[in-house]
C-alpha positions, 0 to 999 in steps of 0.5 A, spaced: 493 680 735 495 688 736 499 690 731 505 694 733 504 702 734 509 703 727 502 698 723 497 701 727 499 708 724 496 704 718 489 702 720 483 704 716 476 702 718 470 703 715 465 706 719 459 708 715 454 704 718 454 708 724 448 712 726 448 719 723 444 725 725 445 732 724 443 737 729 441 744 727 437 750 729 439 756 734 439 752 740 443 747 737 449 748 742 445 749 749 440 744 748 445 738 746 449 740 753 444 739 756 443 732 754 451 730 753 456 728 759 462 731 755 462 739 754 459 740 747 464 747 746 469 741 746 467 740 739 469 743 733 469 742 726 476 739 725 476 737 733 471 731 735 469 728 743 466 722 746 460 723 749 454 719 753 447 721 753 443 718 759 437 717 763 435 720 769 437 714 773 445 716 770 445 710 765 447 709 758 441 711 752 447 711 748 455 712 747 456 718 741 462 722 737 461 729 736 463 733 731 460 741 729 460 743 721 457 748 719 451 751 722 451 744 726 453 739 730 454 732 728 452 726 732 454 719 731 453 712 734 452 705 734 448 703 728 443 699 732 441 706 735 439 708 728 431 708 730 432 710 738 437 715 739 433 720 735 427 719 738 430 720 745 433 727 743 427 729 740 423 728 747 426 734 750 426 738 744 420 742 747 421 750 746 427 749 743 429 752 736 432 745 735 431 740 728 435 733 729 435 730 721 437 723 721 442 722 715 446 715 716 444 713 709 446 720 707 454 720 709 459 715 710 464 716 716 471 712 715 476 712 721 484 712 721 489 711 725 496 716 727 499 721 729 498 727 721 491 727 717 491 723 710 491 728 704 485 727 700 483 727 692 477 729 693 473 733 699 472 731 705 471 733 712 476 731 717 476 730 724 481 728 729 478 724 735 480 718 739 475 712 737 479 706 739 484 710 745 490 713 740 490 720 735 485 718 730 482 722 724 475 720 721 474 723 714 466 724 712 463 725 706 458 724 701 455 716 701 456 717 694 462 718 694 464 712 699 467 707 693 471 712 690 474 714 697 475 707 700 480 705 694 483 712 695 485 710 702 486 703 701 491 704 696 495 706 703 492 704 708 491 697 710 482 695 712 480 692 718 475 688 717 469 687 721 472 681 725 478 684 726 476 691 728 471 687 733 479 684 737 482 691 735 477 695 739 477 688 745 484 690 745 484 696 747 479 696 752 474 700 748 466 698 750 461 696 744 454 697 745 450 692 745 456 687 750 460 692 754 454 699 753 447 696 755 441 701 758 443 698 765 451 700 765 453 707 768 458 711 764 463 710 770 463 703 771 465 702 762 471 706 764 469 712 760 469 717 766 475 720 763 474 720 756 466 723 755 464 726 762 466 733 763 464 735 770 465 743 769 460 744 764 453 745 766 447 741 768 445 736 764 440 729 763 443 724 769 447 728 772 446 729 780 447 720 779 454 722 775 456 727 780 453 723 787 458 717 784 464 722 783 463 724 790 462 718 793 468 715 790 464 708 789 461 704 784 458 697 784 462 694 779 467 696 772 468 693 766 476 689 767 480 686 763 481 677 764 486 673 760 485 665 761 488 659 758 482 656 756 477 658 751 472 664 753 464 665 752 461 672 752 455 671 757 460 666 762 459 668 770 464 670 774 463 667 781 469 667 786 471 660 786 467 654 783 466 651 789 461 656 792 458 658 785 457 666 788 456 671 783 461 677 781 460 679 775 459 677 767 464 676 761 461 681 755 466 680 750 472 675 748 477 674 743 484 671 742 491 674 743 498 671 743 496 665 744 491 666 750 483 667 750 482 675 753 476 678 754 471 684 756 467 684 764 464 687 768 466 685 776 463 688 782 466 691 786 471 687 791 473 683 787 475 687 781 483 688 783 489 687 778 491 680 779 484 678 782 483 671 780 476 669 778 472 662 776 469 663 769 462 658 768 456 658 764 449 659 767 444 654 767 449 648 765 451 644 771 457 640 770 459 645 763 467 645 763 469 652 766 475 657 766 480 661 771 481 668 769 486 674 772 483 681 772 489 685 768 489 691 767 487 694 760 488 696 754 491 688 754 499 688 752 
């Protein structure tokens, strides 16, 4: 359930096992936008933004949050992409005065909703950014000094758990990677045109997809919002009605809110209006009992 805006203001969330790279070097600013969607200029040392970076075909290798410190950006993003996004920024590192230090083990990243930014004891940098689709600020510091900060907030601000945080961000309409980001989604389809694609800035890897989409004014599905008064799966086709089986799209993520079963989808388009009603069914699993659910907009009420 989402709490009033007035306890939301209260929220602390433990994200240090995100991903975590330091990039520096003489080149650091030119060559990550060459790589990002969003405007890298965009970020500064108290200011963070919300980027993808692509393949050439337009689609996601991965949803970031940039940062700059001193003499460097930082880059974070999904712990699975702990392994991978390193190697993909590194493969156009060419002649680039660029050096990509993975420091996920080094730093923790805690995040916290509302409007001022904490006061701390001890150091830290803080960063205002929109992480879950309100004023937020991430506070960085020393994995060393994880413990002694979490107590600190905690004292005043109430944690969210992993469970929890998972129906707050479902919630808000926020994609995850791994449900709602995968290597076949396309930024635009995950609602993330606005928030990390800057279309001003100059080229970078993907673009001519991103920008031939925006003209075109089309795109082949969205992730939308359904509600059902019966039990939801991740994994569920949507089709147009039981009855003829056609599919229009997939659920990626579920959760309960108010009493009723909300969840995450993608829905192609000419089916993904607000008020569209669709048949929810599991794959493979003749006579399985399925559900109705309604597009509605997002974040959910």
């Amino acid at each position: 359930m989402t709490p009033p805006v007035q306890a939301r203001e209260k929220l602390l969330f433990d994200l240090s096992s995100r991903t975590k790279l330091r990039v520096t070097g003489a080149d650091r600013l030119r060559f990550l936008n060459g790589q990002i969607t969003n405007d890298i200029r965009k970020a500064t040392g108290s200011v963070g933004i919300e980027a993808c970076v692509l393949s050439a075909k337009g689609k996601m290798n991965a949803h970031v949050f940039i940062s700059s410190g001193l003499d460097c950006f930082f880059v974070d993003a999904a712990p699975e992409l702990r392994e991978v996004l390193p190697g993909r920024l590194e493969r156009y590192v060419i002649a680039d005065d660029v050096q990509i230090e993975n420091v996920s083990e080094e730093l923790s990243i805690f995040h916290l909703l509302g409007s001022a930014p904490p006061a701390l004891e001890s150091g830290g940098r803080i960063v205002s950014v929109r992480r879950f689709m309100e004023s937020g600020w991430d506070i960085w510091i020393d994995a060393g000094g994880h413990d002694s900060v979490l107590q600190q907030l905690s004292a005043t601000f109430r944690l969210v758990d992993p469970a929890c945080e998972e129906v707050f961000r479902i919630e808000q309409g926020m994609p995850r990677w791994g449900r709602e980001l995968t290597e076949e989604i396309i930024p635009i389809e995950a609602n993330l045109e606005a928030r990390a694609v800057d279309y001003e800035k100059g080229c970078y890897i993907g673009q001519e997809v991103i920008s031939r989409i925006k003209m075109s004014g089309q795109i082949n599905k969205r992730l939308c919002g359904l509600v059902s008064s019966t039990p939801l799966l991740a994994g569920m086709k949507l089709v147009e009605s039981a009855e003829n089986g056609k599919q229009v799209g997939w659920i990626t993520s579920v959760a309960r809110n108010e009493g009723r079963e909300i969840a995450l989808g993608y829905v192609k388009r000419g089916f993904n209006n607000i008020g569209t009603k669709l048949d929810a069914i599991m794959p493979d699993t003749p006579g399985s009992e399925g559900a109705l659910v309604e597009i509605v907009s997002l974040p959910f009420g």
